[in-house]
PDB file of N, H, CA, C and O in Angstrom:
ATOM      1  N   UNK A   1     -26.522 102.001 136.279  1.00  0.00           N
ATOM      2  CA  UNK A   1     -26.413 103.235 137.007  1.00  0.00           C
ATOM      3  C   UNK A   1     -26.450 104.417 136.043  1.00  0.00           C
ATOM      4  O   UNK A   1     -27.061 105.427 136.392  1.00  0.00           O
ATOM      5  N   UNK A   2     -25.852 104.368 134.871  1.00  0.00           N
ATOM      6  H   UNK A   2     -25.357 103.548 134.587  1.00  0.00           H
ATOM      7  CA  UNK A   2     -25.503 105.462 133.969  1.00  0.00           C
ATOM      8  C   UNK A   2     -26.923 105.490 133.292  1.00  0.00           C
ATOM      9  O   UNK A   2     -27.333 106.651 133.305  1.00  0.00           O
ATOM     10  N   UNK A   3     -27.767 104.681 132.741  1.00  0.00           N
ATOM     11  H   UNK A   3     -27.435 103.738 132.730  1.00  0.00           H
ATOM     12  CA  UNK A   3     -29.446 104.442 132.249  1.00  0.00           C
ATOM     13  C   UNK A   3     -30.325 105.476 133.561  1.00  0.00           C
ATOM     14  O   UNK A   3     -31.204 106.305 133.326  1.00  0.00           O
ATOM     15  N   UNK A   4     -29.829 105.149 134.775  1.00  0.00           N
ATOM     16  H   UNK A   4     -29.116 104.475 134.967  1.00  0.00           H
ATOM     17  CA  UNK A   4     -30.554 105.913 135.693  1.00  0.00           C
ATOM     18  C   UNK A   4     -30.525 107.445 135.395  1.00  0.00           C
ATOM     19  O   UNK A   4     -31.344 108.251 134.954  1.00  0.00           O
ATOM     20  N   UNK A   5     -29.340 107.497 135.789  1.00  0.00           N
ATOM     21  H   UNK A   5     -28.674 106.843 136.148  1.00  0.00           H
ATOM     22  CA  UNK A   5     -29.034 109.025 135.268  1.00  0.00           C
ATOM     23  C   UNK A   5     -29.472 109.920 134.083  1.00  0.00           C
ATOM     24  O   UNK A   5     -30.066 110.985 133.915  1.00  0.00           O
ATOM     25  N   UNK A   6     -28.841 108.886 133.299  1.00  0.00           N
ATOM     26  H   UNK A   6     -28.359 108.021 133.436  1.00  0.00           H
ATOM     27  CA  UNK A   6     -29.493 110.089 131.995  1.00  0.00           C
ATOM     28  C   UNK A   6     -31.782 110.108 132.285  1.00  0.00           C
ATOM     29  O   UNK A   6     -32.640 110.966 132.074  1.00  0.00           O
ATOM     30  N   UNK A   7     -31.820 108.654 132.836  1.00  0.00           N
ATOM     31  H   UNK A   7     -31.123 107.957 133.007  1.00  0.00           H
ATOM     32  CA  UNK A   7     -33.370 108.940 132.221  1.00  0.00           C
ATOM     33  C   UNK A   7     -34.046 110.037 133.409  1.00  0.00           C
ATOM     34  O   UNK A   7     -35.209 110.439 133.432  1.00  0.00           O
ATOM     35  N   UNK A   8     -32.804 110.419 134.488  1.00  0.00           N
ATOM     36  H   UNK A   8     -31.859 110.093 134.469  1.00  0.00           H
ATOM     37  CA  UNK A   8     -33.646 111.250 136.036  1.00  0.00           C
ATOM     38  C   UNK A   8     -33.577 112.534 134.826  1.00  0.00           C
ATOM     39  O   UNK A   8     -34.478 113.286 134.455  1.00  0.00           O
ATOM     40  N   UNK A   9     -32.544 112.474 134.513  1.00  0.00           N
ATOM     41  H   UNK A   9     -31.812 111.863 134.815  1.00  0.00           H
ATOM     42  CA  UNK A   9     -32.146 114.168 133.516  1.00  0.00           C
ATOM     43  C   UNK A   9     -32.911 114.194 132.619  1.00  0.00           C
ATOM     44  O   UNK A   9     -33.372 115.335 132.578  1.00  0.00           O
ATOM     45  N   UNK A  10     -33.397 113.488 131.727  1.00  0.00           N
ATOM     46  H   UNK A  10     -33.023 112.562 131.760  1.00  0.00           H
ATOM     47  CA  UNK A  10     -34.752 113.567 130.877  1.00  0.00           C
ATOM     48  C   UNK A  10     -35.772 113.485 131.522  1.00  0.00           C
ATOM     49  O   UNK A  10     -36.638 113.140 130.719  1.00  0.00           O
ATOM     50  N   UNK A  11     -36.148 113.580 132.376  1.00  0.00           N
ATOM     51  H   UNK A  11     -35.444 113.861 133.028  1.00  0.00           H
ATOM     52  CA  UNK A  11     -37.310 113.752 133.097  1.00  0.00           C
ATOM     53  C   UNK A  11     -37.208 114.860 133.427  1.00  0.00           C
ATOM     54  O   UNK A  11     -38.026 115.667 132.984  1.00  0.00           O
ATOM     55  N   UNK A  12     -36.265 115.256 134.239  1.00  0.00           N
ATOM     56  H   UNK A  12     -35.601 114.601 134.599  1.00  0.00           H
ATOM     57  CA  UNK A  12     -36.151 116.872 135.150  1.00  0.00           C
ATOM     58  C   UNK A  12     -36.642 117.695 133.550  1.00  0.00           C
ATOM     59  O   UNK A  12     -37.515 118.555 133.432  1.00  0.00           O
ATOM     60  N   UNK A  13     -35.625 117.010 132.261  1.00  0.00           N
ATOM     61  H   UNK A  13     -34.915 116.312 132.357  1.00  0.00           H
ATOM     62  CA  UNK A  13     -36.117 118.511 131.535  1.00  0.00           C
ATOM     63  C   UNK A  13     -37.131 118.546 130.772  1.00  0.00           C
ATOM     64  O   UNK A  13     -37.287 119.464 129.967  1.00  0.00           O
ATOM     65  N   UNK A  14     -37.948 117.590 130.899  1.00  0.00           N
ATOM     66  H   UNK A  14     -37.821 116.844 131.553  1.00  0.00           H
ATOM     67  CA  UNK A  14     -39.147 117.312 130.764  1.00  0.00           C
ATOM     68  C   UNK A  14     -40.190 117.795 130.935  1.00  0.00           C
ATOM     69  O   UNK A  14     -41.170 118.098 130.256  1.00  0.00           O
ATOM     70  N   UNK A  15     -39.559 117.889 132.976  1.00  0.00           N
ATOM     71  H   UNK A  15     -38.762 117.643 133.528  1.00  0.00           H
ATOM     72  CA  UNK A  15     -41.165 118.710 133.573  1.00  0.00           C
ATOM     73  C   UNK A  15     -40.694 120.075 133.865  1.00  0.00           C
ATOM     74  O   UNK A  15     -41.625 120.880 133.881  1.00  0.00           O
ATOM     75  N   UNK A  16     -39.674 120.521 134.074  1.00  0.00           N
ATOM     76  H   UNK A  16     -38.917 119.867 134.061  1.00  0.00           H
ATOM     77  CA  UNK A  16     -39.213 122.087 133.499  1.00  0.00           C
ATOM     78  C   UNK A  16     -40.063 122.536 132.357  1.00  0.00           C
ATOM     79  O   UNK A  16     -40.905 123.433 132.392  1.00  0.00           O
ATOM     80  N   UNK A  17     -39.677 121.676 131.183  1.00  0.00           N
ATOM     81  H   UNK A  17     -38.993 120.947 131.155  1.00  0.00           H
ATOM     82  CA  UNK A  17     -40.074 122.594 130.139  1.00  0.00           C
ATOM     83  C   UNK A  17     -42.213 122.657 130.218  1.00  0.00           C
ATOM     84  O   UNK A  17     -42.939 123.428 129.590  1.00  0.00           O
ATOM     85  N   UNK A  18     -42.627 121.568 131.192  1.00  0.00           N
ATOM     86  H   UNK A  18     -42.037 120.942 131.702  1.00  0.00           H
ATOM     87  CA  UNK A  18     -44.045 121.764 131.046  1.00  0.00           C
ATOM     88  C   UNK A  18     -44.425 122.430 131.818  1.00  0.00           C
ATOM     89  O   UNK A  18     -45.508 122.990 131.652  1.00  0.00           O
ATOM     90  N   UNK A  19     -43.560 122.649 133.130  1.00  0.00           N
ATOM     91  H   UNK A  19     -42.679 122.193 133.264  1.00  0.00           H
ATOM     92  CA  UNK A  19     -43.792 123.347 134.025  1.00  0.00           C
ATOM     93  C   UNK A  19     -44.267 124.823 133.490  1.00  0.00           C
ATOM     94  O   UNK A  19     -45.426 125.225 133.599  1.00  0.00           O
ATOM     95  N   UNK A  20     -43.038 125.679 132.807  1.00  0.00           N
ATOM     96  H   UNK A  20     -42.097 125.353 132.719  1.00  0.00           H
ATOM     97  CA  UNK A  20     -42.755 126.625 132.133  1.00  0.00           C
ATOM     98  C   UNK A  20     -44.303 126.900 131.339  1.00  0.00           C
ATOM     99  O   UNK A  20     -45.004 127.912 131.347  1.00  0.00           O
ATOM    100  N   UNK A  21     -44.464 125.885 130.823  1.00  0.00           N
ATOM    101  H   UNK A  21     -43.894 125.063 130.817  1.00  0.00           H
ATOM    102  CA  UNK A  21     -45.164 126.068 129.616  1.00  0.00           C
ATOM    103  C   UNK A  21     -46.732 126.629 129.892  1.00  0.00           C
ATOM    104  O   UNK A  21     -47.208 125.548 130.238  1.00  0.00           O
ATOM    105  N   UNK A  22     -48.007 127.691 129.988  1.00  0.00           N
ATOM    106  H   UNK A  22     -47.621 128.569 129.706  1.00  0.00           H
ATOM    107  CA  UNK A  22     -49.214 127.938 130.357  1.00  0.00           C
ATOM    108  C   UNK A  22     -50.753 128.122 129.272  1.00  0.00           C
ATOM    109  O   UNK A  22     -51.051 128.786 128.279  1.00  0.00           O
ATOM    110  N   UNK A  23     -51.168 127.502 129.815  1.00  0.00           N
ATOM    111  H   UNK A  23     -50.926 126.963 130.621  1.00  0.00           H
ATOM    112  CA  UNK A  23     -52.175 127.809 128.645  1.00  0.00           C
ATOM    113  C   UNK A  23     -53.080 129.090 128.467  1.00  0.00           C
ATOM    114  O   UNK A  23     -53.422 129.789 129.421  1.00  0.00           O
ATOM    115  N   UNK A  24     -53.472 129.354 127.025  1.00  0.00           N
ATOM    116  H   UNK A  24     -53.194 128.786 126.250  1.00  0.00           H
ATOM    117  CA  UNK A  24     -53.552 131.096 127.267  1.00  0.00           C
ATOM    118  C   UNK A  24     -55.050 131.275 127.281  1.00  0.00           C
ATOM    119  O   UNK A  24     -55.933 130.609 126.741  1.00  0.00           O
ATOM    120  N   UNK A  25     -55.104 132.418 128.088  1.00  0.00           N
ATOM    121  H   UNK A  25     -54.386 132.959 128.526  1.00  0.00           H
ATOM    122  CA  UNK A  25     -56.630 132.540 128.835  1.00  0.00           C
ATOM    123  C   UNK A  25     -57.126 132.408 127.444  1.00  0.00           C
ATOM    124  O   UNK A  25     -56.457 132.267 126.420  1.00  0.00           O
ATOM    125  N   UNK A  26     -58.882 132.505 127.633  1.00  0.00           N
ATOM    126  H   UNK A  26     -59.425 132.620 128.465  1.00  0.00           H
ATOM    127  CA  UNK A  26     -59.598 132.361 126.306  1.00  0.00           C
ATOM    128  C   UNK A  26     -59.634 133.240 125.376  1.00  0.00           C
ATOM    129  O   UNK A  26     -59.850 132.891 124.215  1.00  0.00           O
ATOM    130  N   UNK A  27     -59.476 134.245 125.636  1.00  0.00           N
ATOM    131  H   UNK A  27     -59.300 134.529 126.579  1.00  0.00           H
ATOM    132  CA  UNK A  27     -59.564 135.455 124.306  1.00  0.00           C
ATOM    133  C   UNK A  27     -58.570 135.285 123.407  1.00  0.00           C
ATOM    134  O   UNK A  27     -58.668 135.465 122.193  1.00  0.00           O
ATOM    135  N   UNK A  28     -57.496 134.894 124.078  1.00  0.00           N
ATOM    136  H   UNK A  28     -57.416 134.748 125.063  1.00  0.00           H
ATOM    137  CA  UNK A  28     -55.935 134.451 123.522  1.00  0.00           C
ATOM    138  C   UNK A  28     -56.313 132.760 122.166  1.00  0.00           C
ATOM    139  O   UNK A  28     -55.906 132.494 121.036  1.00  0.00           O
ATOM    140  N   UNK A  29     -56.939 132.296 122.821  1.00  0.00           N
ATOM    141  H   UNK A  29     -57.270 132.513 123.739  1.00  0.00           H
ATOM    142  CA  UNK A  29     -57.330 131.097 122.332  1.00  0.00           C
ATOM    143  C   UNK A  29     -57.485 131.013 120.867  1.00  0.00           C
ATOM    144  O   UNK A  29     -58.036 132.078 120.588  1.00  0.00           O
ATOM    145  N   UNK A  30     -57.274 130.199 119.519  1.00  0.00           N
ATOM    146  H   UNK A  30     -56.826 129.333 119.745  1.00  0.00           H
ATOM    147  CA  UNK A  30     -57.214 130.318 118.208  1.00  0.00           C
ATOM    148  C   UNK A  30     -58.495 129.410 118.312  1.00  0.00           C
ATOM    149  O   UNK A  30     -58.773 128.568 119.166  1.00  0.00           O
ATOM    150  N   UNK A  31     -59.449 129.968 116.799  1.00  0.00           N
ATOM    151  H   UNK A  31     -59.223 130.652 116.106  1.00  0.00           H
ATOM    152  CA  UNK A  31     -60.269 129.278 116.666  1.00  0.00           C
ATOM    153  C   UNK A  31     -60.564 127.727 116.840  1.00  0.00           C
ATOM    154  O   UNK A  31     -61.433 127.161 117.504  1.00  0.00           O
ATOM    155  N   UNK A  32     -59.275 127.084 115.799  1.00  0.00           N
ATOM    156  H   UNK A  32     -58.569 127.543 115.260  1.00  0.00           H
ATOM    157  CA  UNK A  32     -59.070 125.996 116.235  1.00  0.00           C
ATOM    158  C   UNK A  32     -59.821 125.210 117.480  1.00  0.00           C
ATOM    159  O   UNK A  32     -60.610 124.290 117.694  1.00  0.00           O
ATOM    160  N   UNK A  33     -58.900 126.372 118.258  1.00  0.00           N
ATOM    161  H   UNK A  33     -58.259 127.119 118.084  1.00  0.00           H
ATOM    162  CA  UNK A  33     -58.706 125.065 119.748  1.00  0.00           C
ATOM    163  C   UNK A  33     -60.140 125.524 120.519  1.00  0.00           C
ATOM    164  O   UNK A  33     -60.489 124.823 121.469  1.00  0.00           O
ATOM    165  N   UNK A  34     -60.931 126.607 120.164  1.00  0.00           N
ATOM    166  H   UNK A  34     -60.648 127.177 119.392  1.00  0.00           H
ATOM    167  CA  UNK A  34     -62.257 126.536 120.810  1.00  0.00           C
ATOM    168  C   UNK A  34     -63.082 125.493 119.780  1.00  0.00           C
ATOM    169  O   UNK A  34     -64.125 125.050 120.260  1.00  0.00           O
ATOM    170  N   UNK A  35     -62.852 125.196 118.874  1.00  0.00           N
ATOM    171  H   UNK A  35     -62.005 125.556 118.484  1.00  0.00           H
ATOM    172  CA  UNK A  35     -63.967 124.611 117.989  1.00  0.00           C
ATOM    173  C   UNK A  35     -63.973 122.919 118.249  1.00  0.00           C
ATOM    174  O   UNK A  35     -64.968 122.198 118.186  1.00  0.00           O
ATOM    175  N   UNK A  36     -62.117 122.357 118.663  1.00  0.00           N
ATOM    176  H   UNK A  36     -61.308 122.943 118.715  1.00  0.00           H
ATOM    177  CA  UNK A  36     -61.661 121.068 119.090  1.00  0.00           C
ATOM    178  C   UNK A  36     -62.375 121.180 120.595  1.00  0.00           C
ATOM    179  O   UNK A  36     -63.229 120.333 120.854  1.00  0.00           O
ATOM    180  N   UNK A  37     -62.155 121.887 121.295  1.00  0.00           N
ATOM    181  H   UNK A  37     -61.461 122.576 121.084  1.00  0.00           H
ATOM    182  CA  UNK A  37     -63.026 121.961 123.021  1.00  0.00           C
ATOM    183  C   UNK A  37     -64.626 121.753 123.166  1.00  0.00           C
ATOM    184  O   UNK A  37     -65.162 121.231 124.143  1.00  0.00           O
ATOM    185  N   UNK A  38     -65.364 122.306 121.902  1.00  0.00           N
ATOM    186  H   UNK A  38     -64.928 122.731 121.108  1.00  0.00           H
ATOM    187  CA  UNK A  38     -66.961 122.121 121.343  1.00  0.00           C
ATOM    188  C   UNK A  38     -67.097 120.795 121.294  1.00  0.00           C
ATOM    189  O   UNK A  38     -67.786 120.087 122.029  1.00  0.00           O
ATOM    190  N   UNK A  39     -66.177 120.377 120.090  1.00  0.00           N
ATOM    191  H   UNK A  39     -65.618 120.952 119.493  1.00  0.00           H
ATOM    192  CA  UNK A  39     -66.545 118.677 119.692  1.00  0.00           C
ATOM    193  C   UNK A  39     -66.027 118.054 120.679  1.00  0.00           C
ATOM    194  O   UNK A  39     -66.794 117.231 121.179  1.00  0.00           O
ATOM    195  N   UNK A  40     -64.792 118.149 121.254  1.00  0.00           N
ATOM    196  H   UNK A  40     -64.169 118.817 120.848  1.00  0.00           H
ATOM    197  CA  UNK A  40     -65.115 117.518 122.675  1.00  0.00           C
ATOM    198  C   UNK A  40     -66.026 117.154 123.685  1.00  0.00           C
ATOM    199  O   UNK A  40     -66.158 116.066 124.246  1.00  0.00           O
ATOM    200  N   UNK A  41     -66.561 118.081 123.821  1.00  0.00           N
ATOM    201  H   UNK A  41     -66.454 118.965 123.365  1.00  0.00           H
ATOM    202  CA  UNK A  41     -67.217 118.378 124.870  1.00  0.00           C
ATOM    203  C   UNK A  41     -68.511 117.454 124.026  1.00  0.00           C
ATOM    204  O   UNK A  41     -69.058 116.424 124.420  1.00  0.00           O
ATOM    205  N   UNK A  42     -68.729 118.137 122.894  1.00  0.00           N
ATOM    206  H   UNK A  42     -68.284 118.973 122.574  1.00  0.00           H
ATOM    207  CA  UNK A  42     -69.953 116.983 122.599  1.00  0.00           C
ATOM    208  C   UNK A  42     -69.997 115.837 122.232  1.00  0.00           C
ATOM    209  O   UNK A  42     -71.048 115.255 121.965  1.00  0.00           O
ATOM    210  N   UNK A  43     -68.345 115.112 122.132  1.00  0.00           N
ATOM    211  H   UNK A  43     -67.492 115.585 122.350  1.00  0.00           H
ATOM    212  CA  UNK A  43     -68.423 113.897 121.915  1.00  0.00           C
ATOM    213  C   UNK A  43     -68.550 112.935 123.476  1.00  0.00           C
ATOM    214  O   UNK A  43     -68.955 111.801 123.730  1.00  0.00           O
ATOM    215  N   UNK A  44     -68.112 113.789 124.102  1.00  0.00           N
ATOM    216  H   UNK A  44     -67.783 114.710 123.895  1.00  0.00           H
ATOM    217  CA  UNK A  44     -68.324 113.541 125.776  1.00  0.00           C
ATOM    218  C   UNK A  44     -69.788 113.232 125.988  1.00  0.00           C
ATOM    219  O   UNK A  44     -70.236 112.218 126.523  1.00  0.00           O
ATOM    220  N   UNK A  45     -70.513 114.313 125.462  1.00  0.00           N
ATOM    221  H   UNK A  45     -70.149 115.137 125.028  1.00  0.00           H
ATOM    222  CA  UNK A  45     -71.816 113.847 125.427  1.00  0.00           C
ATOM    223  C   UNK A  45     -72.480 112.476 124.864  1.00  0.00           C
ATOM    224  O   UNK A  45     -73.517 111.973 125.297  1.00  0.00           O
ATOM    225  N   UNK A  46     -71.869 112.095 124.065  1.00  0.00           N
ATOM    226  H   UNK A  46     -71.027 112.504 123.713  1.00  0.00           H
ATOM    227  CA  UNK A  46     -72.421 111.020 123.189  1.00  0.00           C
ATOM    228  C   UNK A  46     -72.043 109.858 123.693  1.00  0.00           C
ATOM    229  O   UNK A  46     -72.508 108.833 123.194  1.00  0.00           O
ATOM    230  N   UNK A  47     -71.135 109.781 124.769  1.00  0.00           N
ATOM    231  H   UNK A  47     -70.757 110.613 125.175  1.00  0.00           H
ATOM    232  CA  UNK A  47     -71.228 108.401 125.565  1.00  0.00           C
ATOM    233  C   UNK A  47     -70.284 107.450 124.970  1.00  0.00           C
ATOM    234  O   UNK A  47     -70.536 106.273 125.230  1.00  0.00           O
ATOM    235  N   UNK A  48     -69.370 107.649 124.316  1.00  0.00           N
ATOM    236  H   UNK A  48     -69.166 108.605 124.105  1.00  0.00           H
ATOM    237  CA  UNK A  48     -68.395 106.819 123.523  1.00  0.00           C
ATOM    238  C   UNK A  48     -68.295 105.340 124.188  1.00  0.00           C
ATOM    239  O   UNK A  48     -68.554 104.210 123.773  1.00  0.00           O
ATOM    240  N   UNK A  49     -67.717 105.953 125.614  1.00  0.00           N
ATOM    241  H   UNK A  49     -67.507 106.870 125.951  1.00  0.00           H
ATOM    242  CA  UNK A  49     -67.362 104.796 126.676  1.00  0.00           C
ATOM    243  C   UNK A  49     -66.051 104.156 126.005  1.00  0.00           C
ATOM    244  O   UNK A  49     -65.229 104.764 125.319  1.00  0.00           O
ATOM    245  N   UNK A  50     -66.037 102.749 126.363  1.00  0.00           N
ATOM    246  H   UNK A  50     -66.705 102.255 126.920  1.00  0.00           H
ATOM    247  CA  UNK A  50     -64.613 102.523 125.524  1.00  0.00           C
ATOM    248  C   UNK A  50     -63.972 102.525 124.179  1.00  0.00           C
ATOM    249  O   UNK A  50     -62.835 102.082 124.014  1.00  0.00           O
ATOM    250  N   UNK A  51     -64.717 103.036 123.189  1.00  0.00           N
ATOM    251  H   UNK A  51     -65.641 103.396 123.323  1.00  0.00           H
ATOM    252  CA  UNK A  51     -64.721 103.290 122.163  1.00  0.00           C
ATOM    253  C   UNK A  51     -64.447 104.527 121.639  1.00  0.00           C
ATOM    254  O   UNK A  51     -65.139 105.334 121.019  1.00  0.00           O
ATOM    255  N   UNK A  52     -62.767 104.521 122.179  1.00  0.00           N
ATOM    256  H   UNK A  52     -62.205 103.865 122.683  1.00  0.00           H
ATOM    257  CA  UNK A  52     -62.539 105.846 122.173  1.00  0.00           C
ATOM    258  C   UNK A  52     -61.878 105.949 119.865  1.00  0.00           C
ATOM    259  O   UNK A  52     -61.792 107.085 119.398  1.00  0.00           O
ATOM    260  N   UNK A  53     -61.716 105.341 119.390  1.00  0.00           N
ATOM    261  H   UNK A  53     -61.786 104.419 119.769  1.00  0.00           H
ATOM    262  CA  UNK A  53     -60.850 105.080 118.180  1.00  0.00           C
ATOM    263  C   UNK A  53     -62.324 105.600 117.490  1.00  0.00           C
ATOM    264  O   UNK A  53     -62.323 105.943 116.308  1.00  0.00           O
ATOM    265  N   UNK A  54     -63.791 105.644 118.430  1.00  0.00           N
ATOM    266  H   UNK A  54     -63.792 105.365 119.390  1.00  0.00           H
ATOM    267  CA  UNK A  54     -64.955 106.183 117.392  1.00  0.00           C
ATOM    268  C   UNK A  54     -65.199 107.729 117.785  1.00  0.00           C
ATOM    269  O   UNK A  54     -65.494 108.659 117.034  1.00  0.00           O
ATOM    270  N   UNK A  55     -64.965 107.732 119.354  1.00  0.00           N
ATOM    271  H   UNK A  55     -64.725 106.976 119.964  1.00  0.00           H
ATOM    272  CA  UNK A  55     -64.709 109.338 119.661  1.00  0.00           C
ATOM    273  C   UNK A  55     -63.619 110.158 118.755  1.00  0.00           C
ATOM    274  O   UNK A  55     -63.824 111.273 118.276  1.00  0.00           O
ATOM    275  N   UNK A  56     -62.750 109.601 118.652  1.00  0.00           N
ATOM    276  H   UNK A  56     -62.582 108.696 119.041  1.00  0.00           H
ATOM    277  CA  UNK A  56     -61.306 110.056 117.994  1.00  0.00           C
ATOM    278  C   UNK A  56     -62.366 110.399 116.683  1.00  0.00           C
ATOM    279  O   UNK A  56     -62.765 111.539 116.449  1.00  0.00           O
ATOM    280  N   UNK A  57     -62.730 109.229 115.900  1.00  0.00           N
ATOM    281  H   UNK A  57     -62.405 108.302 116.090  1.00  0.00           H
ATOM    282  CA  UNK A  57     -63.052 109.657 114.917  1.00  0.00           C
ATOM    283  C   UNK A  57     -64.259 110.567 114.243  1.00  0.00           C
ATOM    284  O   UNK A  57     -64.348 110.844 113.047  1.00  0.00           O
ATOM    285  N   UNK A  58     -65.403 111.067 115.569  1.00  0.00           N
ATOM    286  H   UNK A  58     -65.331 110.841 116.541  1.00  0.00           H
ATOM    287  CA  UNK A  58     -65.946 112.029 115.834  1.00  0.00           C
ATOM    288  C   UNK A  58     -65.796 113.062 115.849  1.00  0.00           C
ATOM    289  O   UNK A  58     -66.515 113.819 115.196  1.00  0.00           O
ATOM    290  N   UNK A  59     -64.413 113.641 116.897  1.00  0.00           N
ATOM    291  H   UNK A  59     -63.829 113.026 117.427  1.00  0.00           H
ATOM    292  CA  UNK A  59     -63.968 114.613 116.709  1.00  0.00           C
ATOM    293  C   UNK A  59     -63.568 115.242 115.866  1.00  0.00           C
ATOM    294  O   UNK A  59     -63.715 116.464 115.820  1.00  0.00           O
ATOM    295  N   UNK A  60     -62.656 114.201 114.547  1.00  0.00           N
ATOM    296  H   UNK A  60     -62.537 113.209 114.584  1.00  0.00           H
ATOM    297  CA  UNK A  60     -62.091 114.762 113.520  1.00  0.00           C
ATOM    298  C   UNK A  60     -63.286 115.361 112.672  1.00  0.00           C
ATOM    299  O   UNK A  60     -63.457 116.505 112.250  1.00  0.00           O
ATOM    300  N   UNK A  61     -64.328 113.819 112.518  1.00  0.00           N
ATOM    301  H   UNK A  61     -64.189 112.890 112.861  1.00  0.00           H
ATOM    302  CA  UNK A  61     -65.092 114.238 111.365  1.00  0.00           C
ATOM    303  C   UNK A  61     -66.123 116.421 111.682  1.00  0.00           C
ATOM    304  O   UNK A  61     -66.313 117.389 110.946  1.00  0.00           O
ATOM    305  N   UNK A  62     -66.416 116.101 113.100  1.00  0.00           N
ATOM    306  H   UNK A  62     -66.261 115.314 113.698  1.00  0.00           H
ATOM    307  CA  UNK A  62     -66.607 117.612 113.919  1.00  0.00           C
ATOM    308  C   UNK A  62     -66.071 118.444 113.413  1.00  0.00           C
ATOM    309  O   UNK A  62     -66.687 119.250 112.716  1.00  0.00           O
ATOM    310  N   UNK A  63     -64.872 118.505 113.587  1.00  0.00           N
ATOM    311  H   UNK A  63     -64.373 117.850 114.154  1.00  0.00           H
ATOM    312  CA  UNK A  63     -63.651 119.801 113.087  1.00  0.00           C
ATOM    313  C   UNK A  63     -63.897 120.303 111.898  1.00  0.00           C
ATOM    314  O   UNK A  63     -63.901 121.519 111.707  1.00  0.00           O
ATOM    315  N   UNK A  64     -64.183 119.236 110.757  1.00  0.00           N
ATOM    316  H   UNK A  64     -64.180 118.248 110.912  1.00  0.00           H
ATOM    317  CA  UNK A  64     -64.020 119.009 109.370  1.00  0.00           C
ATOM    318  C   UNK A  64     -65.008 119.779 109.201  1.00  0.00           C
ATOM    319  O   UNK A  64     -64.818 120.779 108.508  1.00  0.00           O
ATOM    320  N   UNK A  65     -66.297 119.549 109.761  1.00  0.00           N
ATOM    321  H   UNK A  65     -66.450 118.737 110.323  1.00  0.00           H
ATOM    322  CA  UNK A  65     -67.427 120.359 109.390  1.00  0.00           C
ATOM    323  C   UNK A  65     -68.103 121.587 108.914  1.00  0.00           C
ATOM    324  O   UNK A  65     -69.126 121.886 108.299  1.00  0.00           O
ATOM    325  N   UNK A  66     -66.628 122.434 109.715  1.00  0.00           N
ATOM    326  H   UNK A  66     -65.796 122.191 110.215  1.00  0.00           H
ATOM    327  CA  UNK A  66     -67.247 123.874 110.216  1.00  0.00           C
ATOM    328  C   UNK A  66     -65.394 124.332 109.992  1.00  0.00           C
ATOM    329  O   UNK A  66     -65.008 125.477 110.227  1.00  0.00           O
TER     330      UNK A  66
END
């Protein structure tokens, strides 16, 4: 009963704090995270399929690039 409890209360403050939390329109946006959304988007393109540990490692090598 007491495992229940604490884990309902880690949850509630869980989705509070994501609730809270918004992502910032694009102008707001750091280079970074437009340049990670690019290689995304083009590793999406490339068809990974279940081979996501080669997407993963797409993306990084992407980032690295530029």
């Amino acid at each position: 009963m007491m495992f229940k409890t604490i884990a309902l209360a880690a949850a509630l403050a869980i989705g509070a704090g994501a609730a809270t939390a918004q992502t910032p329109p694009k102008q707001e946006r750091s280079a970074t995270d437009i340049k990670k959304a690019e290689c995304k988007k083009e590793a999406k393109a490339k068809k990974f399929g279940i081979h996501f540990i080669q997407r993963k490692r797409f993306i990084e090598e992407c980032m690295k690039r530029t």
